[in-house]
N, C-alpha and C positions, 0 to 999 in steps of 0.2 A: 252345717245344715245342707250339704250338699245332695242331692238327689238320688236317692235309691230306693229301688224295690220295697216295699213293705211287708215281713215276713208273713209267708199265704198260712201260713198256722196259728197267726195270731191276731188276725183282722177277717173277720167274716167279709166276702164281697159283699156281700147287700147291704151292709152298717157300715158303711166306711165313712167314717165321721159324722154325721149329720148330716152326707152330700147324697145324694138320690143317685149321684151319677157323677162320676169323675171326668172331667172336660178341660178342655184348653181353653175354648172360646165359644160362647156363644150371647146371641143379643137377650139372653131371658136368664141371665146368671143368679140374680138373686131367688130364684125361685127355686135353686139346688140347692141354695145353705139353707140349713133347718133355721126355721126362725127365733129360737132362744140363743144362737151367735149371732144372727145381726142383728137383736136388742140389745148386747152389748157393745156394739163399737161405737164409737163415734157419732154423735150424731147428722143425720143428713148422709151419708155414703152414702154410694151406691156399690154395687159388686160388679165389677170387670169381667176379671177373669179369675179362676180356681184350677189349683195345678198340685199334683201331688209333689211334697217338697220333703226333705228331711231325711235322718236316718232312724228308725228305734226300732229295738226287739218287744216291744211291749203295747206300740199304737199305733195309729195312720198318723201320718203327718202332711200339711199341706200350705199352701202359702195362697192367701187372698188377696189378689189384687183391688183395690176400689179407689172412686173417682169420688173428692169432696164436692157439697153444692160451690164450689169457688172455681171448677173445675184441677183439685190438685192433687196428686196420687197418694194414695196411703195404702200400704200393704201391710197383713197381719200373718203370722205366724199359726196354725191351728194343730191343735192335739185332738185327738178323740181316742176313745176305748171302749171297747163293751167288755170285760170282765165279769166275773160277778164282783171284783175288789175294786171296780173300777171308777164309783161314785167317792171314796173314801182316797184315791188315787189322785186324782186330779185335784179334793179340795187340798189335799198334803203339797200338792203343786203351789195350786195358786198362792195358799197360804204362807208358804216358802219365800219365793219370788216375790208376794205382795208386800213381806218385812223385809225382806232384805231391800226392796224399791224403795220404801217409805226410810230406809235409815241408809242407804245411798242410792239416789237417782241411778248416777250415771252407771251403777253396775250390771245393771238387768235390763231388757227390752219390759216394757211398760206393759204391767198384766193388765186384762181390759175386762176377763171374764172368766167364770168355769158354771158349769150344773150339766144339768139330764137334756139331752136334745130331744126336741116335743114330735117328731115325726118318728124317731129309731128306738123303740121302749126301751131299757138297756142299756143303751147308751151316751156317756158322758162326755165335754169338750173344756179344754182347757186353750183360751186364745190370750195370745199377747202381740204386740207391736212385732212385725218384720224386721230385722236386722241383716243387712248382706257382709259376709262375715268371710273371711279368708279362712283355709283350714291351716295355713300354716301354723305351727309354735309358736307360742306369742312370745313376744319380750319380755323377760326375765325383767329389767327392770321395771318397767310399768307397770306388770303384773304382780309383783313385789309391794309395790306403794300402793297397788287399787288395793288389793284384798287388804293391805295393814291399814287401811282407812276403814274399809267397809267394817273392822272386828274394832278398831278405836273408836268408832262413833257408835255404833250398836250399845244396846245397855238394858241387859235382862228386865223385863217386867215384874216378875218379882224375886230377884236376886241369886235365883234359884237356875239349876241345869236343864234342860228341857225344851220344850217345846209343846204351843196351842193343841197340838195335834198330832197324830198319827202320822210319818214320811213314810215315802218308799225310799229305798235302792237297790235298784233294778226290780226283781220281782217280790223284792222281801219287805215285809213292812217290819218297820225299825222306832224301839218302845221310845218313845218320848217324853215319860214320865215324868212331872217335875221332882227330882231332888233336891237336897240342899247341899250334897255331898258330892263332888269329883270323885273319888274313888268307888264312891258306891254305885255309881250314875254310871260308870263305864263298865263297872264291873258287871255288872246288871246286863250291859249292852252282848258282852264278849261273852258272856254265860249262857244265854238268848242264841247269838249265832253259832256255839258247839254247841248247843242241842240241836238245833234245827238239823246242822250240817253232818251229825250222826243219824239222824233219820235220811238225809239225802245220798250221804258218803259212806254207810256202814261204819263201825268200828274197828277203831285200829288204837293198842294198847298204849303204844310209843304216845300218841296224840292225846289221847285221855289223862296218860299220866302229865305231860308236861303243862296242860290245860287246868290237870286240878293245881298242880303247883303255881301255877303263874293267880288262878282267883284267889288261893289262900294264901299266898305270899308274896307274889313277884309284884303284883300289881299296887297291893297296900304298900310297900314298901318302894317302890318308885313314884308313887301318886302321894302320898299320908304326908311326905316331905314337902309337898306345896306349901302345907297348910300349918307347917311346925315351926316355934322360933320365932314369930310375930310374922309370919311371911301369909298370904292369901292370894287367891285368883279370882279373878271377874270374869263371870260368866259374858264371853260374847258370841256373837249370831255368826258362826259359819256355814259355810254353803251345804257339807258335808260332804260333795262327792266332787271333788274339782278335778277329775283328770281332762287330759288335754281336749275330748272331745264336746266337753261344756262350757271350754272357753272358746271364745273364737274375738277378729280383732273387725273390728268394721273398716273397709276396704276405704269408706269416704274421709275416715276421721283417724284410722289409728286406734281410737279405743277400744279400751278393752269393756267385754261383757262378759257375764256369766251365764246361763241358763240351765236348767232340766235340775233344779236344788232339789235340795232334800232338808230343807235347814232346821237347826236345832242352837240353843246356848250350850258354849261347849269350854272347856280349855282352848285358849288360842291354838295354841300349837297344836291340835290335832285337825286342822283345817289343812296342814302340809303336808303330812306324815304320806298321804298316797302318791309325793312327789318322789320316795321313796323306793315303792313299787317295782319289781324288774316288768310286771308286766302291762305298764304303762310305761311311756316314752318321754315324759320328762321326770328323767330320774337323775341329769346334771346336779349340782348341786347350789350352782351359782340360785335355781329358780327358790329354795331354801334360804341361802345363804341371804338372798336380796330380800325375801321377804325379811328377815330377822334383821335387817341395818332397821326395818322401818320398824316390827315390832318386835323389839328383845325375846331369848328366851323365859323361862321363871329362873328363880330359883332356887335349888341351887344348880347352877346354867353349867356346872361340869355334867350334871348327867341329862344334858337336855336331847343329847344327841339317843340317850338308853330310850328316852324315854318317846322321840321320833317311833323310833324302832318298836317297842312295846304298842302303841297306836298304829301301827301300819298292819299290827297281826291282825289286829279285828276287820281292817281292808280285806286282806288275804281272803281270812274268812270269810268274809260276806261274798267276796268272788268265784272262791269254791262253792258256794250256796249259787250263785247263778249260773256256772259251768262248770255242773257236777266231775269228776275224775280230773278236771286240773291239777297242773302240779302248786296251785299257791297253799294249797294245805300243806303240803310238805317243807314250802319254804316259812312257813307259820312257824312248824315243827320247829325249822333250824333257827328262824328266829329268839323262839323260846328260847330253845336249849344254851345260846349262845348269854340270851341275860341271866336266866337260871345259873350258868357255872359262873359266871360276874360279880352275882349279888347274893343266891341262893346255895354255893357253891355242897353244903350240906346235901345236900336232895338226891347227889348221885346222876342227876340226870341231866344236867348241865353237857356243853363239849370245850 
């Protein structure tokens, strides 16, 4: 949450959150927050001060300082967006963060609010509780036990892969359909991001081929084994997009949080797979390794590490989709190709 700039192509100056006027201080504060966010905080606050806070490619972000009637400080967190995707945006937030809150407190800043601000037509806000967060790496092992808590106690509403709602990640909304099927459910996902990412990246023949090989056999065939032999998986609640800059550790306590989710019921293990990633930075292995002391692989757990691997393409993907001519499509490609020659060695297309 550290302070920077709000990209000027993607925040209108005149809608910048719900605030009329971005300030530091003054004695007439509550009068710049639109007042469908100070209906939902707390009651009795008053507003302080408002200061833009945060980093994101997609919204403003700011931190509200306010004084309770006992005289005691509370600061909140604030998102806003004007979009046209931007009402469908923020409830996939709130909704996110408000289940993963309800099925672990401690993992999330306490969401307070989301809707349409009443003075900026257009635009949406998404607010939750203030956290002062270090940007360092978090510890591997506390990190390890918070997330293998948050996925042990989660427990599908109805037994099914999915999610209430529509998520983002980043700019892409990401289908949430309830299935009943793991392989069908992801396949669906991965199918959904090469389409898109051939309308955004053009066509390349190498990519198409290993893309159809990996839905019509790579993926049944590492996923179908969950479910064969008496063996089964329980859907739990992952965050969906946990690289380093969504965790952060609170400076007063240590703990750890998550924010900016996308969450859905998923396989456990594909809540790690982005730890994977060359192009995020916890790509150690210890921050995997500790996860799985707390929640084992499936199995069968010799191919749990393919199957990391298989789950990290659809990351890739989705990253190419946000910054178009990267090289993660390419490392998709060699992902494939590498379980392709492993498991599908037939195909030719393998390396």
């Amino acid at each position: 949450m550290a302070g920077i700039e709000i990209h000027p192509l993607l925040i209108s100056s005149d809608a910048e959150v719900g605030l009329r006027q971005t300030v530091q201080t003054s004695s007439d504060q509550a009068s710049l927050v639109d007042p469908a966010i100070v209906k939902v905080l707390e009651k009795g606050v008053k507003v302080v001060q408002v200061k833009k806070h945060g980093e994101s490619f997609w919204a403003g972000t700011f931190k509200i300082d306010c004084e309770t009637e006992a005289g005691e400080c509370r600061s909140y967190f604030l998102k806003t967006l004007s979009s046209p995707d931007a009402a469908e945006r923020v409830y996939g937030e709130f909704r996110s963060m408000k289940e993963i809150h309800e099925t672990l407190p401690t993992a999330v800043p306490t969401p307070r609010g989301y809707g349409p601000c009443c003075h900026e037509p257009g635009t949406y806000f998404y607010i939750c509780d203030y956290i002062e967060a270090t940007r360092s790496l978090p510890d591997h092992v506390r990190l390890g036990f918070k997330l293998a808590e948050l996925h042990h106690n989660s427990r599908s509403p109805n037994g099914m892969f999915g999610f209430h709602c529509p998520t983002y990640d980043g700019d892409q909304v990401t289908n949430t359909t309830w299935d009943s099927s793991w392989t069908r459910f992801f396949k669906r996902r991965v199918h959904e991001a090469y389409m898109l990412d051939l309308e955004r990246n053009g066509h390349w023949k190498l990519y198409e081929d290993v893309v159809k090989v990996a839905l019509d056999g790579l993926i049944p065939r590492l996923l179908d084994v969950l479910t064969e032999n008496g063996r089964s998986i329980r859907p739990v609640l992952i965050h969906g997009d946990l690289w380093e800059s969504n965790i952060g550790t609170e400076e007063a306590t240590d703990e750890i949080y998550f924010w900016d989710a996308c969450a859905y019921y998923a396989h456990h293990e594909r809540d790690v797979a982005i730890w994977r990633c060359a192009h995020h930075r916890m790509t150690d292995e210890k921050y995997r390794d500790e996860y799985f002391k707390n929640y084992p692989p499936s199995e069968p757990m010799e191919e749990a590490d393919d199957r990391n691997r298989l789950y990290s393409v659809e990351i890739l993907m989705n990253n190419g989709l946000s910054l178009p001519g990267s090289k993660t499509r390419q490392l998709a490609v060699q992902e494939l190709q590498y379980l392709i020659a492993k498991y599908l060695p037939e195909s030719q297309l393998g390396k």
